[in-house]
N, C-alpha and C positions, 0 to 999 in steps of 0.2 A: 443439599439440593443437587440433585445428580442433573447433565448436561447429555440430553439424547436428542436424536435427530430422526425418529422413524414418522416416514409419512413426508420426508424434506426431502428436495431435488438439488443437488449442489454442482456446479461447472469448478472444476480449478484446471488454470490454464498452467503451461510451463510445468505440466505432474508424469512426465512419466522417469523424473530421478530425484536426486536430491529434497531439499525441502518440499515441493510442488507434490513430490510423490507420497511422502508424509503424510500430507494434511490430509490427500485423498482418501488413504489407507483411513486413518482415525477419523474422519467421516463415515467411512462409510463403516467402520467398526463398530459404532454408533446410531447406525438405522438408515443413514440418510443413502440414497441412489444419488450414485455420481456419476458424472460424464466427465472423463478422463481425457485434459487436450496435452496434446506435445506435441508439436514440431518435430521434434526429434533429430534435431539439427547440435552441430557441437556449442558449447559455452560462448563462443565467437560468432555464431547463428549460421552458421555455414551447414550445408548438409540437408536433411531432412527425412524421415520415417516416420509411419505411424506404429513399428513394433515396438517402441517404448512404452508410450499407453497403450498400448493392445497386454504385455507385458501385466503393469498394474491392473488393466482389468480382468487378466487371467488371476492374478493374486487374491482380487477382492472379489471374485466370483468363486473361488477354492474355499474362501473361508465362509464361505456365506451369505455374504451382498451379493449387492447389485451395480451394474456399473457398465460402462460402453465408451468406447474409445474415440477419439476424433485426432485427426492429425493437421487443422486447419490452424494457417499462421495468424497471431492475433492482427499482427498489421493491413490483413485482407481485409475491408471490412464484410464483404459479398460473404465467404467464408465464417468468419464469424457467425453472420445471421443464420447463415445455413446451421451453425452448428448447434446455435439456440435452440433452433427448429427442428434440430434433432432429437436434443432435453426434451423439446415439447411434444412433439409425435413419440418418445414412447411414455411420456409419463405426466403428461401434460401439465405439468410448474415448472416454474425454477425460483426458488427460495434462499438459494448462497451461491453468493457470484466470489472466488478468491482469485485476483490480480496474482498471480505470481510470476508469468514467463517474464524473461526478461535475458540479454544477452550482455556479455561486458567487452569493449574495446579499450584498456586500460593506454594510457600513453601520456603524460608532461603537455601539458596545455601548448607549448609551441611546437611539440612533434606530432602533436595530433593533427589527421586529418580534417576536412569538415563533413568528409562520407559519415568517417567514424563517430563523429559526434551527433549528425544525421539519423545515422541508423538505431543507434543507442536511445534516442529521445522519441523516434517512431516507433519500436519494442514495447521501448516500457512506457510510454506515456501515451503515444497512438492507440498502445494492442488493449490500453485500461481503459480507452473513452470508449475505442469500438464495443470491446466486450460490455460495457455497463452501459452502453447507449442500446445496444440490441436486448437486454433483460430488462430495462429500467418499465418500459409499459407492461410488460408482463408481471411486475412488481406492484407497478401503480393498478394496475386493475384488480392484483389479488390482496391489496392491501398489507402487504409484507414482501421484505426481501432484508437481506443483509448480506454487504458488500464488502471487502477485504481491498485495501491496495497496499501491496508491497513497497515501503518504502524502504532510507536506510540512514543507518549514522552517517554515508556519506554524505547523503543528500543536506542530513539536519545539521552537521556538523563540520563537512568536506572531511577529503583525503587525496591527499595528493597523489595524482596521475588520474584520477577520476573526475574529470571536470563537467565532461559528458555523463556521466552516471549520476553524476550527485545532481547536474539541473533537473535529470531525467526523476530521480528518487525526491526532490526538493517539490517539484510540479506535481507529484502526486498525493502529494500532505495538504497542496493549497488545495485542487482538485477534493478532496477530500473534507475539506471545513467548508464549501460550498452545498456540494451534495446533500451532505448531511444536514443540513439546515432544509435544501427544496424537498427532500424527501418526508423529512419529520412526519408533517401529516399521512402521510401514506403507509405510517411504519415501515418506512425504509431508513434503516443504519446504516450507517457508514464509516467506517473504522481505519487504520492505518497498523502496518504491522513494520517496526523494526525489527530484524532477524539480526543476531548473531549466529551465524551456523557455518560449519563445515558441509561445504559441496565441491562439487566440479569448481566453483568459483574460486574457489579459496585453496583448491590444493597446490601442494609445494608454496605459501605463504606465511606456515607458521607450524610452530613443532609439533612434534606428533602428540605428547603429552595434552596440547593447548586443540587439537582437533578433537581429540578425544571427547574432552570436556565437552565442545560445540558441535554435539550431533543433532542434526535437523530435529531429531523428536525433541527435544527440551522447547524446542521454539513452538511446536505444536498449542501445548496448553492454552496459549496466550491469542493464537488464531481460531479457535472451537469454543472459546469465549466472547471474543469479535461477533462470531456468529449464530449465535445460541440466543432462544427465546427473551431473554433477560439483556442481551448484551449491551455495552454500553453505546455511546454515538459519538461520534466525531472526537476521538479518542485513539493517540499516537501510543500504541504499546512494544515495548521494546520489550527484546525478549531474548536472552543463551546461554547456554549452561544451568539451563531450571532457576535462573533468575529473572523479574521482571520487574519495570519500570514503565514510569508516562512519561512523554516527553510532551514541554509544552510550548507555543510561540505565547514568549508573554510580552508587556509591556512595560517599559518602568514609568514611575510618576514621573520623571522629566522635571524641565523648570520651562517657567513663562516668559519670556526677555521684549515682549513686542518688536515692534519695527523700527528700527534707528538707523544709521549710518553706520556704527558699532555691533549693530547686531551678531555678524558674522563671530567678530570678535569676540563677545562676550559670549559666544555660543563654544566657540576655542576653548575660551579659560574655561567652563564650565563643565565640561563633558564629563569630569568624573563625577558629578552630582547628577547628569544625564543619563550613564550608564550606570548607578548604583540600585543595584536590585531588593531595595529594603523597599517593598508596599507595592511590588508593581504585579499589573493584571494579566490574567485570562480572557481577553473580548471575547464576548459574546457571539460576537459577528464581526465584519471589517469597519462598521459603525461607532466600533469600540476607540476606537482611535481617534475618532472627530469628536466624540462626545467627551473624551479626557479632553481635548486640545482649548474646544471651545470652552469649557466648563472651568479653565484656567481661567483663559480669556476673561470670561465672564466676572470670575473672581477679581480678578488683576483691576478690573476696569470700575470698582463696584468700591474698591479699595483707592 
């Protein structure tokens, strides 16, 4: 089953380098009209142009597409809308929204500042509500859209000196199994993308051999899936070096201990039977978690 996009209007914000610029390109390789946003500011968000994407839309108008540039910061939200409304005035849909900007202030939780950890959670977690708050009616009225937000191992996993990146990538995964649940009826998915990839982020961090391996297109495959007719929904896919994976928040069964004086205690001694991941869930929704608890309960007290 081949994966084509003609007749789709796609926004990816944070495109005019690294990964961001990728997914544009292979969208639009693909059929779909994209509107190309960058800032155009450094990895650190300093700076600003719009020749970056102006750049890739000279690219994807060479080969063939179509495609138009914008240089508005996702954290505008004013900006933003306008930029929607510029998808819309020339082509009037928007059908794939991809979360990618994002800037990093790396630094050890006590030397970090709180600007830094400010700005980093306004990027990446501000610039993904703005963006998918200004497409979302445009979605619900055409009865489709498909939504990308860039998350990361930091976030699902940490990585020390990222404390601000990983709540920034952590809040876009919850963000994300929300969504995708209000949009369902509307045919809106809602996807999450782990990148493993070599960019501006990552250079001088790892050998050269090991960048190699992690060029932003390996991560592609796993984003053009996100948002393709068929894709799937509220679905963390990890992705680098042409390898991919799901990641999932699961649940383990737990134990039951009621309320006692000892509780505490007995909840101490017990935690490796707490934490042991033989039998435990996927929720559904955040309901998943009262319906295990009480359903113990229930048992415990029936017993």
């Amino acid at each position: 089953m081949s994966i084509d996009f003609q007749g789709r209007v796609a926004i990816v914000t944070g495109a005019g380098g690294g990964l961001g610029k990728q997914h544009a390109l292979a969208l639009a390789k693909r059929g779909a009209k994209v509107l190309v946003n960058d800032l155009g500011g450094n990895v650190h968000g300093e700076g600003g142009s719009v020749s970056a994407a102006q750049a890739v839309v000279d690219e994807i108008i060479k080969a063939g597409g179509e495609a138009i540039a914008n240089g508005a910061s996702v954290t505008d939200y004013e900006a933003v809308q306008a930029m929607v409304k510029q998808a819309m005035d020339q082509w009037g849909r928007v059908d794939i929204l991809v979360n990618n900007a994002g800037i990093l202030r790396d630094k050890s939780f006590s030397k970090m500042e709180i600007s830094d950890f400010r700005l980093v959670m306004e990027v990446h977690v501000m610039g993904a509500v703005h963006c998918t708050k200004a497409v979302w009616p445009i979605m619900q009225a055409q009865s489709y859209g498909r939504i990308v937000m860039t998350t990361s191992s930091s976030g699902l996993y940490g990585n020390f000196g990222q404390a601000n990146y990983g709540a920034a990538k952590m809040a876009l995964a919850g963000m994300m199994q929300t969504l995708a649940i209000e949009g369902e009826k509307y045919n809106i998915r809602v996807n999450s993308l782990a990148p493993t990839a070599a960019t501006r982020m990552t250079e001088g961090l790892m050998p050269e051999a090991v960048l190699k391996a992690l060029e932003p297109q390996a991560v592609v495959p796993a984003m053009l899936v996100m948002v393709c007719e068929d894709a799937p929904n509220r679905t963390i896919i990890c992705a680098g070096a042409g390898s991919f994976e799901v990641a999932n928040i699961t649940l383990t069964q737990g134990v039951h201990l009621g309320m006692s004086e000892d509780t505490p205690e007995q909840l101490l001694a017990a935690m490796a039977q707490v934490k042991d991941h033989q039998g435990e869930l996927v929720p559904g929704s955040g309901s998943g978690q009262g319906s295990l608890e009480v359903g113990k309960a229930m048992a415990a007290h029936k017993a």
